[in-house]
Every structure is written in structure tokens, then in C-alpha cells.
TORKOL-4160 file (C-alpha; in steps of 0.2 Angstrom, whole numbers, padded with zeros to 4 digits, m for minus):
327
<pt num="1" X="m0073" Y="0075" Z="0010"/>
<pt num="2" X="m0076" Y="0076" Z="m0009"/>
<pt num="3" X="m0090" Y="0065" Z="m0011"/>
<pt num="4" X="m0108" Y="0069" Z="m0017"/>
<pt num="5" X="m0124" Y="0058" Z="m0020"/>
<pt num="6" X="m0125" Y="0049" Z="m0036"/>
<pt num="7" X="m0136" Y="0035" Z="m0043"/>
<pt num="8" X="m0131" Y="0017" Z="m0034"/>
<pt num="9" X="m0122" Y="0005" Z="m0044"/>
<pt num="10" X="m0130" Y="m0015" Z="m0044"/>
<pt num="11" X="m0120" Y="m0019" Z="m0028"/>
<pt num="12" X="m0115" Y="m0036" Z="m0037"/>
<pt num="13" X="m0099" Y="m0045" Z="m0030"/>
<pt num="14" X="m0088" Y="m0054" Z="m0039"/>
<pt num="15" X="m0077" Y="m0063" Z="m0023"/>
<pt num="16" X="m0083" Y="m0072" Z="m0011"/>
<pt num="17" X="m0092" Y="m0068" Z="0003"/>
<pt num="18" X="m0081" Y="m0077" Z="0015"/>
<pt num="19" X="m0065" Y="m0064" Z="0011"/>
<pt num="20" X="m0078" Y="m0051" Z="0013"/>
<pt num="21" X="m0082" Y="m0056" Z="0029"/>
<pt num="22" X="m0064" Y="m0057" Z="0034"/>
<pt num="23" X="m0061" Y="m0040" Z="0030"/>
<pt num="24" X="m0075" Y="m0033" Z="0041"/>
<pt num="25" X="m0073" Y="m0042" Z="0054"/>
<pt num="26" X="m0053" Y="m0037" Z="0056"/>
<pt num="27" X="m0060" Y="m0019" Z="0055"/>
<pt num="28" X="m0071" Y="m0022" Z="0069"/>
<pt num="29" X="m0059" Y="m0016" Z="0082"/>
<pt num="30" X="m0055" Y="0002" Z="0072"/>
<pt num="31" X="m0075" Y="0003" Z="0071"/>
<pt num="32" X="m0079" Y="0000" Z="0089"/>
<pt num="33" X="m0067" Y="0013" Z="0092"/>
<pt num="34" X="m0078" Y="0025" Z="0080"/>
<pt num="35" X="m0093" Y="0022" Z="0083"/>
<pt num="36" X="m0098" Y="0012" Z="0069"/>
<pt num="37" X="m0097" Y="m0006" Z="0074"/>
<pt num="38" X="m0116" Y="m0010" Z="0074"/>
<pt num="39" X="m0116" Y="m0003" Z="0056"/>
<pt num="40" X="m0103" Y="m0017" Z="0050"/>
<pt num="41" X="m0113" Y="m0029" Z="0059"/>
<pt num="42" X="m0127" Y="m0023" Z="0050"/>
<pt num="43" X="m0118" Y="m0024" Z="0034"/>
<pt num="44" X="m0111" Y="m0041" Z="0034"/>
<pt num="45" X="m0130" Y="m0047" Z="0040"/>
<pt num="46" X="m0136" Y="m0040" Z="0025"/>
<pt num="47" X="m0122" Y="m0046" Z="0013"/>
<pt num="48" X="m0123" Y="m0065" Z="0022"/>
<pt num="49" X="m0144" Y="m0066" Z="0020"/>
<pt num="50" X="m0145" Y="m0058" Z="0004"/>
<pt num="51" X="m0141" Y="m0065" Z="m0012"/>
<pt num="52" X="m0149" Y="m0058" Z="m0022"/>
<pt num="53" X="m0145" Y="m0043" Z="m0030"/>
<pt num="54" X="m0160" Y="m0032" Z="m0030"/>
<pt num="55" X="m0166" Y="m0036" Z="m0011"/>
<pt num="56" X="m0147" Y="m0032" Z="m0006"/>
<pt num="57" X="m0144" Y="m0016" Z="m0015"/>
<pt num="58" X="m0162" Y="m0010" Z="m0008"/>
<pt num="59" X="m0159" Y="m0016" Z="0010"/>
<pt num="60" X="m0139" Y="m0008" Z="0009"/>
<pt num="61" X="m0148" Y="0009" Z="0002"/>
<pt num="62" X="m0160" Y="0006" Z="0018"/>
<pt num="63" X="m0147" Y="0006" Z="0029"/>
<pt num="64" X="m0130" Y="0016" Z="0022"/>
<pt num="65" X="m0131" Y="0034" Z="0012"/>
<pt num="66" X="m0121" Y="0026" Z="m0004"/>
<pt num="67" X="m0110" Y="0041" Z="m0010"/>
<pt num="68" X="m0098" Y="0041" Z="m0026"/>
<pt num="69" X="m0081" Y="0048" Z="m0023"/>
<pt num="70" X="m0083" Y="0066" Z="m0035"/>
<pt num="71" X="m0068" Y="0061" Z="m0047"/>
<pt num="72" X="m0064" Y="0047" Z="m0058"/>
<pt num="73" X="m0056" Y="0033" Z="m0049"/>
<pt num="74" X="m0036" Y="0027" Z="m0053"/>
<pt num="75" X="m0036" Y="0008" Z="m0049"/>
<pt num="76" X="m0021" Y="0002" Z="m0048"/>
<pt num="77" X="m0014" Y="m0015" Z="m0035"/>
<pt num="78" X="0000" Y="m0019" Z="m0025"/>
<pt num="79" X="0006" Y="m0037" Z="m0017"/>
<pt num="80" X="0019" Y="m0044" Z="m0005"/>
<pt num="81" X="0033" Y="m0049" Z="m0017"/>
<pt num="82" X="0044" Y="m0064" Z="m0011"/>
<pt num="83" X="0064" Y="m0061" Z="m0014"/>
<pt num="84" X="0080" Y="m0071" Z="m0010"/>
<pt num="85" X="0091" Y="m0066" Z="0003"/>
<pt num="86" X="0100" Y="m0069" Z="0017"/>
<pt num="87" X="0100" Y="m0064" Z="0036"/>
<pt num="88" X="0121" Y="m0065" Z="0035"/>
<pt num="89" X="0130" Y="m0053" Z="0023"/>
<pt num="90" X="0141" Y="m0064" Z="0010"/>
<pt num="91" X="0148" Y="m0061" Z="m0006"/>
<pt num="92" X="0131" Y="m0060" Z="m0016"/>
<pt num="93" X="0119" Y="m0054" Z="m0004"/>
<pt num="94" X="0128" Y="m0037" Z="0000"/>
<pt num="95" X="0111" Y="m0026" Z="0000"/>
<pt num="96" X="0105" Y="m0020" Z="0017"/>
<pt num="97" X="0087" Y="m0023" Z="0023"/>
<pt num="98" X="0087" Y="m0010" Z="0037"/>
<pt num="99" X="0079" Y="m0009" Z="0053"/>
<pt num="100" X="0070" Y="0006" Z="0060"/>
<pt num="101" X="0084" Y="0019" Z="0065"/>
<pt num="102" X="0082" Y="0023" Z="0084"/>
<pt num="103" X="0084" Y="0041" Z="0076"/>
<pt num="104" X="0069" Y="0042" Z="0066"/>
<pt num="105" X="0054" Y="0054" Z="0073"/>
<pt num="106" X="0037" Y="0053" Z="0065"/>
<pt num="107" X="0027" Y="0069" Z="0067"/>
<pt num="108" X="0007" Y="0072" Z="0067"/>
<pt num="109" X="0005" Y="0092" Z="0063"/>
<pt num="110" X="m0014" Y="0089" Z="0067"/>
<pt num="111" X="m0007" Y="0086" Z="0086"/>
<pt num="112" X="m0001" Y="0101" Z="0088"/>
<pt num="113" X="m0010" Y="0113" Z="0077"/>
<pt num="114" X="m0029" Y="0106" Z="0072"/>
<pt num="115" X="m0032" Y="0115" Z="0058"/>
<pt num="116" X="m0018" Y="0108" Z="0050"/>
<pt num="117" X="m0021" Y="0097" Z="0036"/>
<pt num="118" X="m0003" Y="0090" Z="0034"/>
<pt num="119" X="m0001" Y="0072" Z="0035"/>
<pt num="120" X="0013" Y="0063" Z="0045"/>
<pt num="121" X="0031" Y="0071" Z="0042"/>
<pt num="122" X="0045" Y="0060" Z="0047"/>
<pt num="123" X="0064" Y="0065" Z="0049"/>
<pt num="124" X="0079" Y="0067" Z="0063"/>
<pt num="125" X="0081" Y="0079" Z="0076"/>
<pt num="126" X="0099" Y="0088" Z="0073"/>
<pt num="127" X="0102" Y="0105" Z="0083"/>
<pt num="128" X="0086" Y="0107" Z="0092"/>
<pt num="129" X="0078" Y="0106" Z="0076"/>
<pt num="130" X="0066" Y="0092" Z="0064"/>
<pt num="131" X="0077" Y="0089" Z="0046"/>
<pt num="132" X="0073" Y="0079" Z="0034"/>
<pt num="133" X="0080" Y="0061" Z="0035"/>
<pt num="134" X="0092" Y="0053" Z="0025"/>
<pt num="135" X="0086" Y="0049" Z="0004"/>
<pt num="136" X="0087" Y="0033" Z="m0002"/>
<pt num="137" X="0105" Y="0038" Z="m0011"/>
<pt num="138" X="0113" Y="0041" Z="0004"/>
<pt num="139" X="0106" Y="0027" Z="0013"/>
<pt num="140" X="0110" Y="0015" Z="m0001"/>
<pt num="141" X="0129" Y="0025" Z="0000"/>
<pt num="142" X="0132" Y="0018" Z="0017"/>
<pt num="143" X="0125" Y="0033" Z="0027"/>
<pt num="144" X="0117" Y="0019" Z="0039"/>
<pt num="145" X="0131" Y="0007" Z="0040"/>
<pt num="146" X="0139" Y="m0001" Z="0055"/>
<pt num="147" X="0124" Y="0005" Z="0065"/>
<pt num="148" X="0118" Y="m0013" Z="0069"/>
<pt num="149" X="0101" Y="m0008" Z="0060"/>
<pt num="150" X="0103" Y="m0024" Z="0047"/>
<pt num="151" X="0092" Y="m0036" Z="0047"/>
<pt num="152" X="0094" Y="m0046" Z="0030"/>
<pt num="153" X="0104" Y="m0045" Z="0016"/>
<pt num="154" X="0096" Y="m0044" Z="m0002"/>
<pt num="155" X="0107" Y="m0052" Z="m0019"/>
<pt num="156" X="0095" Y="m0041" Z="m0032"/>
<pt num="157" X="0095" Y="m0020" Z="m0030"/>
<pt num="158" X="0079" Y="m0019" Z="m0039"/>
<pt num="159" X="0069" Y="m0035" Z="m0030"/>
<pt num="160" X="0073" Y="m0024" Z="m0012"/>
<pt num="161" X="0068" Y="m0007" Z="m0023"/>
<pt num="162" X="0051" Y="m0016" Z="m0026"/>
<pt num="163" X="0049" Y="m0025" Z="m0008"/>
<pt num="164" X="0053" Y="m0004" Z="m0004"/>
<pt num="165" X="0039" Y="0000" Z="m0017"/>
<pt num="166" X="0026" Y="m0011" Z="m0011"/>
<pt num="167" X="0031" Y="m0009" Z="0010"/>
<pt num="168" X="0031" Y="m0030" Z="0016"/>
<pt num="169" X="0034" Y="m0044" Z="0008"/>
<pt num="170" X="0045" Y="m0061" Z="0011"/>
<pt num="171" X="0060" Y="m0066" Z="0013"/>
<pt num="172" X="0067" Y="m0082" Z="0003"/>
<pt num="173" X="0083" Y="m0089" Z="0015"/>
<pt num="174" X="0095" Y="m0101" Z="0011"/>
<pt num="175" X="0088" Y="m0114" Z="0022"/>
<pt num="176" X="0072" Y="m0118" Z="0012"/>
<pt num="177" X="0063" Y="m0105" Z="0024"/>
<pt num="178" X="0053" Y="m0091" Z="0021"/>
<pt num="179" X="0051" Y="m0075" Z="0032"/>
<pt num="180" X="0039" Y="m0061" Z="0033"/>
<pt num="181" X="0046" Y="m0043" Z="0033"/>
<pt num="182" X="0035" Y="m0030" Z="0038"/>
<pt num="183" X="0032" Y="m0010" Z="0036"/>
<pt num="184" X="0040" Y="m0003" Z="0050"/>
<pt num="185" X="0041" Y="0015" Z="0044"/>
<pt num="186" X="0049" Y="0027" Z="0029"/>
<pt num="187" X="0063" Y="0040" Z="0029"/>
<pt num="188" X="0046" Y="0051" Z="0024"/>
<pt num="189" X="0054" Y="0057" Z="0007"/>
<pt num="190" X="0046" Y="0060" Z="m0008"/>
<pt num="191" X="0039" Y="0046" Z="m0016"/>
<pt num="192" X="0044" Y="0047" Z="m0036"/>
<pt num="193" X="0040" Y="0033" Z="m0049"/>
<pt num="194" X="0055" Y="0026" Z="m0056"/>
<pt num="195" X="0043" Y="0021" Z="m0072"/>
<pt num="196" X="0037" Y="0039" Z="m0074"/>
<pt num="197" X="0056" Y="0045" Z="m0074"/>
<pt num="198" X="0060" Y="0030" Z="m0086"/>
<pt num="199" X="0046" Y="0037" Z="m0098"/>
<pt num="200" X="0055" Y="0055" Z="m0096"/>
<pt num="201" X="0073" Y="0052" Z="m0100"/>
<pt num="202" X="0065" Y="0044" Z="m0114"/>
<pt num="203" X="0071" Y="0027" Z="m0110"/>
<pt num="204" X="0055" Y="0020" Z="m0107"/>
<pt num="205" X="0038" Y="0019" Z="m0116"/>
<pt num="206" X="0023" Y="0023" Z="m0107"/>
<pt num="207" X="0017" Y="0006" Z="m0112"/>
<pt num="208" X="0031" Y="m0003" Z="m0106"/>
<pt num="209" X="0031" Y="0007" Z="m0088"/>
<pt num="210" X="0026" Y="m0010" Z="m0080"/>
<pt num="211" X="0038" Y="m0018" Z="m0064"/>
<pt num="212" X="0044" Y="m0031" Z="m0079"/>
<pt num="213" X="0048" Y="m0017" Z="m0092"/>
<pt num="214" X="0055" Y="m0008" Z="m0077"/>
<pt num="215" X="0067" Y="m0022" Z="m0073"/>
<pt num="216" X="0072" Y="m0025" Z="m0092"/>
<pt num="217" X="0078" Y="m0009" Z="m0094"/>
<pt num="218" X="0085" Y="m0006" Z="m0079"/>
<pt num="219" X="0096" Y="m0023" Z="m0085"/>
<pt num="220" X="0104" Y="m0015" Z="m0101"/>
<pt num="221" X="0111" Y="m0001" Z="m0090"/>
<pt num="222" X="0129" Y="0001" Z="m0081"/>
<pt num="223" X="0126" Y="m0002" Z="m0063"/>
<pt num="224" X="0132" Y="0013" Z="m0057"/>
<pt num="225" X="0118" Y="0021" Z="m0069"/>
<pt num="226" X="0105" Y="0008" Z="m0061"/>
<pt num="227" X="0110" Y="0013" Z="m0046"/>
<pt num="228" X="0106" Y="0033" Z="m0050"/>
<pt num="229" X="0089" Y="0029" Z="m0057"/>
<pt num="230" X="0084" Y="0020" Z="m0042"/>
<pt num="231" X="0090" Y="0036" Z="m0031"/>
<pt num="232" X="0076" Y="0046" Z="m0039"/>
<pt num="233" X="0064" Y="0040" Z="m0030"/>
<pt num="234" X="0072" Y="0047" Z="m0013"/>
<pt num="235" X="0057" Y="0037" Z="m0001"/>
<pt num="236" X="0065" Y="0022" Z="0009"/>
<pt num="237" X="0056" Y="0009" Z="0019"/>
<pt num="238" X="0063" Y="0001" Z="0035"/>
<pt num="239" X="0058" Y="m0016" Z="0041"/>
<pt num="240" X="0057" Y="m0029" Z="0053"/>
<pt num="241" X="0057" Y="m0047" Z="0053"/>
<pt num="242" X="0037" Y="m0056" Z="0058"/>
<pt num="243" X="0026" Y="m0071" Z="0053"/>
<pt num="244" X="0009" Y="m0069" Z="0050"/>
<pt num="245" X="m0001" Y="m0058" Z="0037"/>
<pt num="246" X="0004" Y="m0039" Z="0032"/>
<pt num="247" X="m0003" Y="m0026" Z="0041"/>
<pt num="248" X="m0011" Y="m0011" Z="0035"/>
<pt num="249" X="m0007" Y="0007" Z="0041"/>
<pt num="250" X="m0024" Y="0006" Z="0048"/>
<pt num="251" X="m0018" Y="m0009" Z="0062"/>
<pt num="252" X="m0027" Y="m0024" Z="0056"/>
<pt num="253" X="m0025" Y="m0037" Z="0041"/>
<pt num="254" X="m0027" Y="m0036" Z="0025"/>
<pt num="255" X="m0036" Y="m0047" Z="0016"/>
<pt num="256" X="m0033" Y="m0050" Z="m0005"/>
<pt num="257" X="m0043" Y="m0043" Z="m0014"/>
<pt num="258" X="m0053" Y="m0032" Z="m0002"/>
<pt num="259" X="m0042" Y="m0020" Z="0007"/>
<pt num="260" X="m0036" Y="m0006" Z="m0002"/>
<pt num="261" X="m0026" Y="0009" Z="0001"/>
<pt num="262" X="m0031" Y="0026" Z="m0002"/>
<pt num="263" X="m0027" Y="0041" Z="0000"/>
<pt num="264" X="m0038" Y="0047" Z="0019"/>
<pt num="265" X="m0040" Y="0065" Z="0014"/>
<pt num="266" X="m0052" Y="0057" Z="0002"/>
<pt num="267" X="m0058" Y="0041" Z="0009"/>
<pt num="268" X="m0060" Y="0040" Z="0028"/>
<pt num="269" X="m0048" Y="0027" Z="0034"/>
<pt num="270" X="m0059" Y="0008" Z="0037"/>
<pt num="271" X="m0073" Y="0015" Z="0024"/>
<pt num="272" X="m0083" Y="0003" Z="0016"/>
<pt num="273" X="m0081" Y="0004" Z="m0003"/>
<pt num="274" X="m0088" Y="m0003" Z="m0016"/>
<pt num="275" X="m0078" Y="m0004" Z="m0031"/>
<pt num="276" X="m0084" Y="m0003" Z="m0050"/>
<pt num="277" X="m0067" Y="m0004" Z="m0064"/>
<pt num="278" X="m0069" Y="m0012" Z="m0080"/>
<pt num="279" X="m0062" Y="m0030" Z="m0072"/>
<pt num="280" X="m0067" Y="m0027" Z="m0053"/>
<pt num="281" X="m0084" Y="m0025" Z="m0046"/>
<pt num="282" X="m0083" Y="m0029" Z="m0027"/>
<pt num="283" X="m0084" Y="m0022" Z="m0011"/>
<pt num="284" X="m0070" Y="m0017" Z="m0003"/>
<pt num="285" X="m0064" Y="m0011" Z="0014"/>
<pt num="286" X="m0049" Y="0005" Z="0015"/>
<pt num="287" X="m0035" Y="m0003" Z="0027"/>
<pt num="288" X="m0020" Y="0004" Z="0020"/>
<pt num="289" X="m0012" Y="0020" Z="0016"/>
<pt num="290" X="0002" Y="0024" Z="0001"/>
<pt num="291" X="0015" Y="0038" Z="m0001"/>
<pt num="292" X="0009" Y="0035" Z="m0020"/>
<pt num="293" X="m0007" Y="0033" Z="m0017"/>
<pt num="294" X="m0016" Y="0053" Z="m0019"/>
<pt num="295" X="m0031" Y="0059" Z="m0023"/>
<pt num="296" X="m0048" Y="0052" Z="m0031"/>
<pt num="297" X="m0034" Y="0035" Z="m0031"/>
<pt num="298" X="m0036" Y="0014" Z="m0024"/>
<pt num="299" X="m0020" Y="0003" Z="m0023"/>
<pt num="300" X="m0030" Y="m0015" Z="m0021"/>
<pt num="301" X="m0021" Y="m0027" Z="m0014"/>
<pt num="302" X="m0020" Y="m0044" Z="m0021"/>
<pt num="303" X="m0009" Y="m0054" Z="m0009"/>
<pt num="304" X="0007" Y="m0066" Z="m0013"/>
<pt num="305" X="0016" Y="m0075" Z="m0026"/>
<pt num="306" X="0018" Y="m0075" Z="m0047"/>
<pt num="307" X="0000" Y="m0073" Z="m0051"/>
<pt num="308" X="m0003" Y="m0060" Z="m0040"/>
<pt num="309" X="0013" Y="m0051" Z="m0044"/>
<pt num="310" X="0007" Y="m0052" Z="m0063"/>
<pt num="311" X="m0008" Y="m0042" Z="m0060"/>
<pt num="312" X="m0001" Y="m0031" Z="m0050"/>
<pt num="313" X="0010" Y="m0026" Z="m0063"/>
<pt num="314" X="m0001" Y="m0026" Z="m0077"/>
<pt num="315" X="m0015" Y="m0016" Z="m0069"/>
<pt num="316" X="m0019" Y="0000" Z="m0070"/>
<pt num="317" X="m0040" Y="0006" Z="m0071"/>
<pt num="318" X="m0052" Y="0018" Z="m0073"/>
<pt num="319" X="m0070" Y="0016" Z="m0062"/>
<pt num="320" X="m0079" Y="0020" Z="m0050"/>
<pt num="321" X="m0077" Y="0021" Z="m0027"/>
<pt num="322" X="m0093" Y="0023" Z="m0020"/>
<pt num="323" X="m0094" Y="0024" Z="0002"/>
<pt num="324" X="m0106" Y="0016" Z="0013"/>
<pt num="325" X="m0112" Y="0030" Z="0026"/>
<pt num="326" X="m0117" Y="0025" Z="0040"/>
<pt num="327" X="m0135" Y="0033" Z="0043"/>
């Protein structure tokens, strides 16, 4: 893990300790599991008693090896965007939110080979042999059609695309009702960012490689080009329909503003963080991971609706992660 000892940060949190405590205790069944769960305990004592600064960074050092992640941290966020669409295919709402194909394998090489550093590789058994499953272009072609596999129907290509993006989200219906749809796995393509290949046809600047400049250019093009663009990033998400909060690829809920995802060849999946960017200084708790989300990099996630929508979009930091180690 590339993490080394560096000098502790103030520990000063600028949420409240309540979501804090959420967090923790949501990722108390993963630290049972591990070993750790007395450490949690421990922490969230200290956090609850302590206010002030000082005594709390002292008894935290006391009681966790504070270590800083070796390279300079990418901050960046995600939320669960809220669309229209329908759960019946009408003349508008003519874009698929698919179900999880019966056909889809997801494979851990460290199960068969422990050395092996891959991650999960997902795809579809086709002469005795694991390929590669479907890209987004042929899914969005009809590759998938007529299999049963829909479970809602989107008006706005580039609203699914970003509930794709982000991995849950909710469901607007007609009937004044709103639906949570959920992460239920990927095609395990290649993730590619359409904003990165905006900036490289020249069609975007880097400054205007944000979700809404996204969507304005996307708006000035023919649809069939749209539709191309979109087919760069080959990664598709499945879904399926359930009430309650988003859940992490760790199992348990995340909590705005204190889960993040990272990438766990870095940061040990359920670390607790503490996050230092020029607008954020928290603790935080890794819950989630990203196909986007590589290396020395935090996706923060910030909940539901326009506001946090807005800063999702618009933000993208340099800082600081530092781990609490159990000692």
C-alpha cells in the first residue's frame, strides 16, 4: 500500500459529527468482519468526547498510526442524480434501463491465482471460454432487446448516460412518484470520459469539461453524432428498482459527505480517512469503489438533488488523504 508517515494534519471537521457517526457505524459490520471493530468504537469515542482540536488530534495519534497516501490526492464527487422516465416504453421515453443479463459473469482472479493483482473482470461465457461483454454501442444498438431485461424507460440519452456515470440514482414516474434504482453490476468495459474525449476532438475546452458543458455540447450536435460520442465510453451499468439509500460496493450506506470511493489498491476498502482539499477538511470513510476512480484519487459523494448535482459537477481538487491505522 503506497502510504508513508508524514506530519498530522489539525484533525478539524467541518460536518457534523452526527453524519460522522452514521458512517462509522454502517461500517461496523465490514469491521467486525476485519478485525477492527473495537478501533471504530474507539474512534467515534474520541470524535463524540473531544471537541477540541488539540486533545482530539493527540488522543487520535494515541490511538491510530495517521499515515498520508504518498501522492497528491485528485478530489473530485459524485451524486445520485434524479431523472424522468417511465416504467412502460411510450413514444418519448424510448431509452432502456436494463436489468442485470442472466448472462453476465463477474470474475475475481485473486480467487484463483493469489498473486494476482487484477481486479474484478466481468464478461459472458461463449464457447467454453470468458469474452468480453457487450460495449455500451451495441447495447444501446439493441444488442439487449426483447430479452425482458427492461426495467424503466429514460426520455433523455445523456440523463441515463450520467445515472450510468454516477451507478444509482432515481427515478421521476409520471405518477408524481419517485423510485430508487440501484448499481446492480457493469458490462466491466473500459471506463472513458466523454469530457476528456470532448476536449480531444477539440470540441470541448478543458474549462468547459463539466456535466453542464457536457450537455450543451452534446445539444448542438446531430443525434446520430451524440449518440457516437456517448459509445466512447464503452462501460454500461445495469440496474434494478429499490427504496432506501444507495449502496456502496463495500455493502453498507453511504452517507453524504463522508463516504468516498477510491480506488482499493491504494486505500483499504472501509479506511478511515481524513480529507484535507482547499474547500473540504473532514473525515471521511472509503465505502465505495469507481471504474473512474484510480490511483492516489477520492470521488466524495454528496448525496441527491440540484445542489448537490452542482458541486458535483463543478468540483475537481487537489489535497491531501491521510489513514487512520489501527495500532
Amino acid at each position: 500500500m503506497p502510504v508513508f508517515r508524514w506530519s498530522v494534519p489539525s484533525l478539524t471537521d467541518d460536518l457534523d459529527v452526527a453524519s460522522l457517526r452514521a458512517a462509522v457505524e454502517r461500517t461496523l459490520p465490514v469491521y467486525e468482519r476485519a478485525g477492527t471493530a473495537d478501533a471504530a468504537r474507539r474512534f467515534l469515542d474520541i470524535v463524540d468526547r473531544l471537541s477540541d482540536p488539540g486533545a482530539r488530534r493527540a488522543s487520535i495519534e494515541r490511538a491510530f498510526r495517521v499515515v498520508r497516501v504518498r501522492d497528491s490526492l485528485l478530489l473530485t464527487a459524485y451524486y445520485e442524480p434524479e431523472i424522468d422516465a417511465r416504467l412502460t416504453r411510450d413514444d418519448r421515453f424510448t431509452h432502456p434501463l436494463y436489468a442485470r443479463p442472466p448472462d453476465l459473469v463477474d470474475v475475481e482472479p485473486p480467487t484463483f491465482d493469489r498473486h494476482c493483482r487484477c481486479g474484478r473482470l466481468s464478461g459472458r461465457v461463449e464457447g467454453g471460454r470468458l469474452r468480453p461483454y457487450y460495449a455500451r454501442g451495441e447495447i444501446d444498438a439493441g444488442v439487449l432487446a426483447g430479452r425482458g431485461l427492461e426495467i424503466a424507460w429514460a426520455g433523455d440519452p445523456f440523463a441515463l448516460f450520467t445515472l450510468h456515470v454516477q451507478g444509482s440514482g432515481r427515478l421521476r414516474l409520471d405518477d408524481g412518484r419517485v423510485v430508487g434504482v440501484r448499481f446492480a453490476g457493469s458490462n466491466g468495459r473500459p471506463y472513458t470520459s466523454l469530457g476528456r474525449t470532448l476536449v480531444a476532438r477539440g470540441l470541448l475546452r478543458q474549462d468547459e469539461a463539466s456535466m453542464p458543458g457536457i450537455r450543451r455540447r452534446l445539444e448542438l450536435l446531430p443525434a446520430p453524432q451524440q449518440a457516437a460520442l456517448l459509445a466512447t465510453n464503452e462501460r454500461y451499468t445495469f440496474f434494478r428498482l429499490a427504496d432506501g439509500d444507495p449502496i456502496g460496493s463495500l455493502g453498507v450506506p453511504l452517507t453524504p459527505g463522508r463516504s468516498i470511493a477510491t480506488d482499493p489498491h491504494v486505500v483499504p476498502p472501509g479506511a478511515l480517512g481524513y480529507l484535507v482539499t482547499p474547500s473540504v477538511r473532514r473525515f471521511v470513510v472509503s465505502q465505495d469503489a469507481g471504474a473512474a476512480v484510480v490511483g492516489a484519487h477520492a470521488d466524495l459523494f454528496l448525496g441527491a438533488g440540484p445542489e448537490a448535482e452542482a458541486r458535483a459537477g463543478s468540483m475537481r481538487e487537489r489535497g491531501r488523504l491521510y489513514l487512520l491505522l489501527p495500532r
